[in-house]
N, C-alpha and C positions, 0 to 999 in steps of 0.2 A: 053470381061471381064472374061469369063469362059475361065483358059488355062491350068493347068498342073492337073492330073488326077492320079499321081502316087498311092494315099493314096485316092481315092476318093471312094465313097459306091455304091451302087450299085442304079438304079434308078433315083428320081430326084436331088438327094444327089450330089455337084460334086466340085470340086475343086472351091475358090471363091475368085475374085482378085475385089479390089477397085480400081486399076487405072485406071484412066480415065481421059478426059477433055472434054472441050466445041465442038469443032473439031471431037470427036468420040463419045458424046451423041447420043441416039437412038430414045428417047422418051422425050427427052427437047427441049427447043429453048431457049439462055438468050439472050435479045436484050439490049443494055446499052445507054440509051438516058439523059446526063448529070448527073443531080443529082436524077434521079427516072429510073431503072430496071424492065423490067419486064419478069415474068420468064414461058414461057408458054408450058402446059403439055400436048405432040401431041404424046401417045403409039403408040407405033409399034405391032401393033396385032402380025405379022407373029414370033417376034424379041425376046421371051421369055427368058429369062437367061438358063432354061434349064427345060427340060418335053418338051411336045407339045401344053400345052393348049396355045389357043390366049388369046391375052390380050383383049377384048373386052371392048367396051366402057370406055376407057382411065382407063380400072383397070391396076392395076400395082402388078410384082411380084417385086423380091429383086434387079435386075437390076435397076429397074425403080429410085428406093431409093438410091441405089448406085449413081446413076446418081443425083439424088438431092443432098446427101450430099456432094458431088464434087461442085456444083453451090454453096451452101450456104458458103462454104469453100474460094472461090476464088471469092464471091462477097467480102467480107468483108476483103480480105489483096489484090487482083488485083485492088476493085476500090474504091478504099476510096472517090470517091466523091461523090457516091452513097448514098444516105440518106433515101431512100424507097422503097422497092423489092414488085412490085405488083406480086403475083402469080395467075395465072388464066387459062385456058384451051384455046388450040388452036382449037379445034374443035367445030361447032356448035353446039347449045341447047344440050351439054354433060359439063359436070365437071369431075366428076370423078366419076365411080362405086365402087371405093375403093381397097382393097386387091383381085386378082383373084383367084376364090373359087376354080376351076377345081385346081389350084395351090395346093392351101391351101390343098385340098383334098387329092391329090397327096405325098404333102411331109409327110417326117419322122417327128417324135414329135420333136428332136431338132430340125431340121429346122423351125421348127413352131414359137418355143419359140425361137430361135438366131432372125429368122428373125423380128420379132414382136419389138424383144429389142433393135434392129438396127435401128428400124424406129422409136419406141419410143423416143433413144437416136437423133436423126436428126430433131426431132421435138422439142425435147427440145433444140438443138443448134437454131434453127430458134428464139424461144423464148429470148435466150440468145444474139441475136444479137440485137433485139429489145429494150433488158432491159439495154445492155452495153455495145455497140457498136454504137449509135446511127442510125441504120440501120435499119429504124421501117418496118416490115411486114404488107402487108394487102392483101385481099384473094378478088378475084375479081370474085364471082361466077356465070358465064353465063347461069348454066343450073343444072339438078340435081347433085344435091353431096351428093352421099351415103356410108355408115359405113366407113371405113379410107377416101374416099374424102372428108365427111366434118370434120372428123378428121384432116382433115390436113387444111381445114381452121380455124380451134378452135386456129390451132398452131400459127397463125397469130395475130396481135393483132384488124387489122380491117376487118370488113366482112361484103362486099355489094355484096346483092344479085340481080338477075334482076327482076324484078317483074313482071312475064310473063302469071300469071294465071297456071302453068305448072311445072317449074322449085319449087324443094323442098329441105331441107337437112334433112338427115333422118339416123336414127344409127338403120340397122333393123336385126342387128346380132343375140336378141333374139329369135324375133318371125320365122327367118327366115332358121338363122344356127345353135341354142342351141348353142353358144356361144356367149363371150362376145365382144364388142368394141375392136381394138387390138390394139388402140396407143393413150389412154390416153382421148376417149373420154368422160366416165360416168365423171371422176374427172375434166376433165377441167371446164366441164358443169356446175357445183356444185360449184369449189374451185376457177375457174378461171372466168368466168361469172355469178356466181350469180345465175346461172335460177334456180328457186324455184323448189323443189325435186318432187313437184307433177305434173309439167308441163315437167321435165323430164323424169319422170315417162312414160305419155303417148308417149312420142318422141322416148322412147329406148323396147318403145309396140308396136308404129303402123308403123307397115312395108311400108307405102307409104308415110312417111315420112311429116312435116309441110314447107308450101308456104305461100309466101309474109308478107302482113299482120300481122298475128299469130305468125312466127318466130320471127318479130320485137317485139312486142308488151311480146314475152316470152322471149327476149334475146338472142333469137338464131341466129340472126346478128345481126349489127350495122344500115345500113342504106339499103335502098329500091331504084330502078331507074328504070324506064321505058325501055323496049328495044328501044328506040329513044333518050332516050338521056343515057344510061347506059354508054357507052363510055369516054362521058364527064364529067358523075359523079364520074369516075374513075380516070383521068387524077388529076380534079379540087381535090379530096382528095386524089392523091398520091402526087401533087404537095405543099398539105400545111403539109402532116406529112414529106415531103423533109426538108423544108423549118426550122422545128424546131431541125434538126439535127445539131450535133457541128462536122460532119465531114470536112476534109479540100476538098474544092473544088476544086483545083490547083494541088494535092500532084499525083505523081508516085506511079500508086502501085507494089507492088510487084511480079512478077510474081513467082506462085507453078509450077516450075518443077517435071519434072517425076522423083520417088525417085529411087535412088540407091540404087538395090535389086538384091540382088543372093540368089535365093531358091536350097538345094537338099534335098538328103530324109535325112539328118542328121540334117536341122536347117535351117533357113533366116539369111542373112548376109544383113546389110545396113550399112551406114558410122558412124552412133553413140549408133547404137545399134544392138544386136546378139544375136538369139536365138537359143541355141545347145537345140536338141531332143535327149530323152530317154526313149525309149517306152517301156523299156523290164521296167523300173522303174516307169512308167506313169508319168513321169518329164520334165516340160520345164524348160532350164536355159536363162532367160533374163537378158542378161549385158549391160546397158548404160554406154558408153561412156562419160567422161565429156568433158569439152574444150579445144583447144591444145594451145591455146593464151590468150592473155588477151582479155577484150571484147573492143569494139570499142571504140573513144573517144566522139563521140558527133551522135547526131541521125541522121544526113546525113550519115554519115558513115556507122551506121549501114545499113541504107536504102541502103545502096552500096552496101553492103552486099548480100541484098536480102534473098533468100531462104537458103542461105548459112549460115546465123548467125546463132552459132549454137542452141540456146532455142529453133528457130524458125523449124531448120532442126530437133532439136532429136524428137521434139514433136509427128510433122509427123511424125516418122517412129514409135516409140513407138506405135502412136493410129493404124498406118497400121501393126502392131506385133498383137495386142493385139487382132484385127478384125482378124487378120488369124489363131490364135492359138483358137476363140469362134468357125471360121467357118470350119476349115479347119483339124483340131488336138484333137477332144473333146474327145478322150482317155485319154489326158495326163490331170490329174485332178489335177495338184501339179504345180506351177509356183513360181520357184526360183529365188529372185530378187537379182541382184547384179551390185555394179558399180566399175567402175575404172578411177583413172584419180585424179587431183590436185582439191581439196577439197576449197580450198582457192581461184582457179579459179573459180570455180563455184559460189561463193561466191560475187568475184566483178560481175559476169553477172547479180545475183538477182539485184545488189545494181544500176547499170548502168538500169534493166530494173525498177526495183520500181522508179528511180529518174526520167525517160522519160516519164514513162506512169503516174507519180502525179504529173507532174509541166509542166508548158506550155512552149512550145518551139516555134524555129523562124515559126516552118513547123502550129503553132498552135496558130496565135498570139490574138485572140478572146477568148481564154480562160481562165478557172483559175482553182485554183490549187485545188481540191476537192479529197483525198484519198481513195484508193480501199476498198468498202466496204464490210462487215464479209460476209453478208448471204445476195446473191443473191434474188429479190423482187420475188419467183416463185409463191406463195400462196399470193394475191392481198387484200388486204383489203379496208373498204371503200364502199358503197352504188355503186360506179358503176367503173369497175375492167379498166378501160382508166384512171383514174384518177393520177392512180402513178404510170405509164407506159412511154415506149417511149421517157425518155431524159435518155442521159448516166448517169452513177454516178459516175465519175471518169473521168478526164479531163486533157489533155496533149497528146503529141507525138502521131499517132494515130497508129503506125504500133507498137511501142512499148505495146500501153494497147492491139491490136490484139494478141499478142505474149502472153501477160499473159493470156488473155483470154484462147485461144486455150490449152497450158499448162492444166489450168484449167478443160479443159473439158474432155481432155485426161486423167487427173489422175481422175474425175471423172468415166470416159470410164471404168477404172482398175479397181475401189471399185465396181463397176456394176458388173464384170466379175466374172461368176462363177466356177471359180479358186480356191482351195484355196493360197494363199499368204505368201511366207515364204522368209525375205529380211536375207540375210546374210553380216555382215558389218565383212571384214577381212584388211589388210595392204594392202595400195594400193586404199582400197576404195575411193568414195569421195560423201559418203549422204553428203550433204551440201543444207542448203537450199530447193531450187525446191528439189534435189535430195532425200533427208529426206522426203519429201513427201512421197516417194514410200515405205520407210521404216514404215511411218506412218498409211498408206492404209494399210501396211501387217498386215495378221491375227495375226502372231507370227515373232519375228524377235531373230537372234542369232548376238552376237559380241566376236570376239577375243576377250578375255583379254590376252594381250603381243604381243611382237613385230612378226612379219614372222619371219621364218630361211634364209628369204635372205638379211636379213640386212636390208628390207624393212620400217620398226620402226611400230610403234605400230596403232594398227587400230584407228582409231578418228569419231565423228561424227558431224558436225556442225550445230548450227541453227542458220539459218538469219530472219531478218525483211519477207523472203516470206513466211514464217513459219505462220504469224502471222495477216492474212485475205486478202491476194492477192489468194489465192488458195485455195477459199474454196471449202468442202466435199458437198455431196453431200443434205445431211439433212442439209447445208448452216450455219451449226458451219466451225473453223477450224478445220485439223484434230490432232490436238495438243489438241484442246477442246474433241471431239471425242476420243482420245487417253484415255485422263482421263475421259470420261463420265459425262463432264460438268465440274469438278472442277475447283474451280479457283487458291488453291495455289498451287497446284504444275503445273498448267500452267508459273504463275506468277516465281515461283523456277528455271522454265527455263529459262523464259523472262532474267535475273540478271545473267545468263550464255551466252547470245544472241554472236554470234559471235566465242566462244572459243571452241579450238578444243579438243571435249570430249571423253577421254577415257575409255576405259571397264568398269570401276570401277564409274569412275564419271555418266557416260551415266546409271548404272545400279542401283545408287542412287535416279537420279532424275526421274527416270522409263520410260525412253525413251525405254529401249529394256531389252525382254523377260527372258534369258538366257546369260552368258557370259560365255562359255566352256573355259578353258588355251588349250595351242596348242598340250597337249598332249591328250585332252579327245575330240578336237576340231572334230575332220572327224568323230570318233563314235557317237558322240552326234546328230550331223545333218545328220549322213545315217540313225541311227534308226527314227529321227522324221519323215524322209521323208519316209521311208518305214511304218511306222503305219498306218502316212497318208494315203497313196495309198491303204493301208487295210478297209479302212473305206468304209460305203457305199457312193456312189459321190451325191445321190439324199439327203442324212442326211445329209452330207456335206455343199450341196448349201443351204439348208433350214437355217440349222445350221450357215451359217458365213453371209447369207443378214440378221439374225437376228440379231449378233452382232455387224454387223459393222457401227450400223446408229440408236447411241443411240440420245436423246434429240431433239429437235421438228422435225418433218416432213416440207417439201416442198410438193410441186405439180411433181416434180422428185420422191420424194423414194415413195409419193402414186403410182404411175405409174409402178415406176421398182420393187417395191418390192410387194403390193397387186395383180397387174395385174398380174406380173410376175408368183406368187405364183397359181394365180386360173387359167393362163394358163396353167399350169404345169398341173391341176387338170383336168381342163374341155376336153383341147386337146386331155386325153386320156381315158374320158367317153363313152360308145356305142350312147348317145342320139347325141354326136358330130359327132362319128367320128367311129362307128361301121359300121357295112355293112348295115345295116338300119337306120344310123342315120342321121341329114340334112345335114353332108357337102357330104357326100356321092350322097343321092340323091337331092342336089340340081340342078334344071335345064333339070330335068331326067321329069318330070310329076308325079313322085309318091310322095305320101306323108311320111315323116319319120315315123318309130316307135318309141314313146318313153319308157323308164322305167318313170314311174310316181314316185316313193318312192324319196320322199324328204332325201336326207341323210346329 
């Protein structure tokens, strides 16, 4: 996974590639037994991503996670007839120890906070497969699961523990490393489960963590089994949350090929999208590609298609841009958005994927028509958080609702990214629809007003039906809601434009975009913004644009990426963490930290 080193830092810091598959995982197994998966976690101590610590007791660095999000990716468009992904450990009376400290120790403050948000973000996909994919998650814990181990059962939506007298799950990042949970544990515990803030209290105090009994009784799993019949109690409840999926049991899924990628030191090349570097500017320029044909006629076709359609291609490569520009580029603090391509195409792709993925087809003959809803169910309400989990909310074609999903979470991926965001819509563009998305994510956006000097005609900007809650943000508004910070009429003002392709003038009426320079003020207007930008400090920056970009309610996403986020940022680079005396330093060492006591 670790391969080209040209730009890489010194230490554990080192060049960071996502490709992968099943065939060259290190530290997974996924076994596929009809309509129930299961995916089990066997580290490779010796097999690190990079440093030397082992991975002991099935801890896991960013490898490890990479390799999950590869599985979670390719269960849910390779096997659609999959209806319950049990996650569980290959190794005996072990789960997981979590995140590996020597690791943790070891790396630079970004790597801390990238890595943290990576696995943040693939735990919220696991969640999201659960809520609307029909592919319910459940955590099959054999043995202890500690700080990200039972972290990553929380991400699940069922969690049977063995009931061994021995085995516990326990978050003892406090008491043990002066920091926090690193992937959404305190908030899940609270927002997602329910468990009462005092019984969490003690859970995220006592470093040896709670068993059997107690954990049930506080919420901290669902159901209990004996090491004699655990097995079976596994099987019997992955077979009935199978059983209430509306996936197709029949269908082909698709296979994720390996994408098409050409890295050098000047940018990434892929087939629908391109990023030119500029570092003497600290600027990345991102251009998507739109489509070069019309879209297919009916969902077999598209299925024909496979990896190849292109929503489904640009998607992947955009979220594999946007992971190497967090991992690999974190100089360039300016990413400039731009597309190219027939606007109007892009246009019928929304309309062909909104019409497959909300109305039922041959591939989908058990269901019915139920439209994609605004805000994803992340924050659970309700006396007990299984209640309004676990069936889709949207119903039809199922590689088609895959496709928006994914979409989805990739542009979610980019309003995460601490970037700032600057979309430029000039002649030849084609924000339409999906594509306006990325316009929409942007902190600031610029549009021609008039046509290019090549005859090209006038820049335009399209909004479709995907505008308008197939693609929601991340605080689970649209980002059209987001855009205006809740309002409704000048939502509604665009709505009654839906479809027409809007010019400088009209788009900077209805407040779709920022700025509209004519083509003589056009190149000055957009080098000085980008260069102010790049003036600014990057740490005010990111503070500054995760504040703005995620007004009006909260999920259990923006607690996660933007509080965690924020007090990683804080604690990571405190002495009681991460000083030469502080615990992640000496943990494992026999000495005890020193801290600074002043509360500040």
């Amino acid at each position: 996974m670790a391969g080209m080193s040209e730009h890489a830092a010194a230490g554990v810091d080192t060049w960071v590639s996502f490709a992968t598959s099943p065939e060259r995982y290190r530290h997974w197994r996924l076994e596929v037994d009809g309509a129930v998966a299961t995916l089990r976690l066997e580290v490779a101590e010796d097999q690190p991503l990079f440093g030397g610590a082992p991975l002991k007791l099935n801890s896991y660095d960013l490898g490890v996670d990479i390799e999950l999000h590869d599985a979670v990716q390719r269960l849910r468009f390779e096997h659609p007839q999959v209806g319950c992904v049990v996650l569980t450990s290959g190794r005996p009376k072990i789960f997981c120890a979590g995140a590996n400290i020597p690791m943790l120790a070891a790396a630079s403050h970004r790597l801390k906070v990238n890595f943290c948000k990576f696995t943040n973000e693939t735990r919220a996909a696991i969640e999201d497969a659960t809520a609307h994919s029909g592919q319910t998650w459940m955590c099959a814990v054999n043995g202890p699961a500690a700080g990200g181990g039972y972290e990553l059962a929380l991400a699940c939506e069922h969690i049977l523990l063995v009931d061994d007298n021995s085995s516990t799950v326990a978050l003892p990042e406090v008491p043990l490393l002066a920091v926090l949970p690193g992937t959404g544990g305190l908030t899940r515990l609270v927002d997602k489960r329910r468990v009462r803030r005092d019984h969490a209290d003690v859970l995220c105090t006592t470093a040896e963590g709670v068993r059997g009994r107690r954990a049930l009784e506080w919420r901290l799993v669902d159901e209990l089994a004996p090491p004699s019949r655990f097995g079976a109690a596994v099987a019997a409840r992955a077979a009935a949350l199978a059983a209430r999926s509306d996936r197709p049991r029949d269908a082909a899924g698709v296979v994720l090929a390996p994408l098409r990628r050409q890295a050098g030191d000047d940018g990434v090349d892929y087939s629908t999208v391109r990023v030119a570097l500029d570092r003497a500017a600290r600027t990345a320029t991102l251009t998507v590609s739109g489509p070069e044909a019309p879209p297919p006629e009916s969902a077999q076709a598209m299925q024909a298609l496979g990896a190849d359609y292109w929503p489904l291609r640009m998607a992947r490569e955009l979220d594999d841009a946007l992971l190497h520009l967090r991992f690999n580029e974190p100089e360039l603090g300016c990413v400039v958005l731009r597309t190219e391509g027939d606007a109007a195409l892009v246009a019928q792709h929304d309309a062909l994927l909104l019409d497959l993925a909300n109305h039922p087809t041959d591939s989908a003959p058990n269901q019915s028509p139920r439209g994609f809803r605004t805000r994803p169910p992340q924050i659970r309400g309700g006396p007990d958080h299984r209640e309004s989990v676990g069936a889709p909310t949207h119903h039809g074609d199922w590689l088609a609702r895959e496709i928006v999903l994914l979409l989805a979470r990739t542009l979610r991926r980019l309003e995460a990214t601490s970037r700032s965001l600057v979309a430029l819509v000039e002649p030849r563009s084609c924000f339409a629809g999906t594509l306006a998305e990325l316009l929409l994510a942007a902190d600031r956006s610029y549009m021609l007003d008039g046509a290019g000097g090549d005859g090209s005609g006038d820049a335009v900007l399209v909004i479709t039906d995907m505008n308008f809650g197939a693609l929601p943000a991340t605080n689970g508004w649209t980002r059209l809601q987001a855009h205006f910070a809740g309002l409704e009429e000048p939502v509604e003002a665009v709505r009654r434009r839906l479809g027409e392709p809007l010019r400088a003038g009209e788009a900077a009426a209805l407040g779709l975009v920022t700025f509209t320079p004519d083509d003589i003020d056009w190149a000055d207007e957009v080098r000085l913004a980008l260069e102010e930008r790049a003036s600014f400090s990057a740490d005010a920056l990111t503070g500054m644009e995760a504040s703005l970009r995620f007004p009006g309610p909260e999920t259990l996403e923006t607690k996660v990426l933007g509080r965690l986020s924020a007090w990683q940022n804080w604690i990571f680079q405190r002495p009681n963490a991460v000083g030469a005396e502080g615990a992640l330093q000496r943990y494992g060492s026999g000495e005890r930290p020193r801290f600074d006591r002043a509360r500040v």
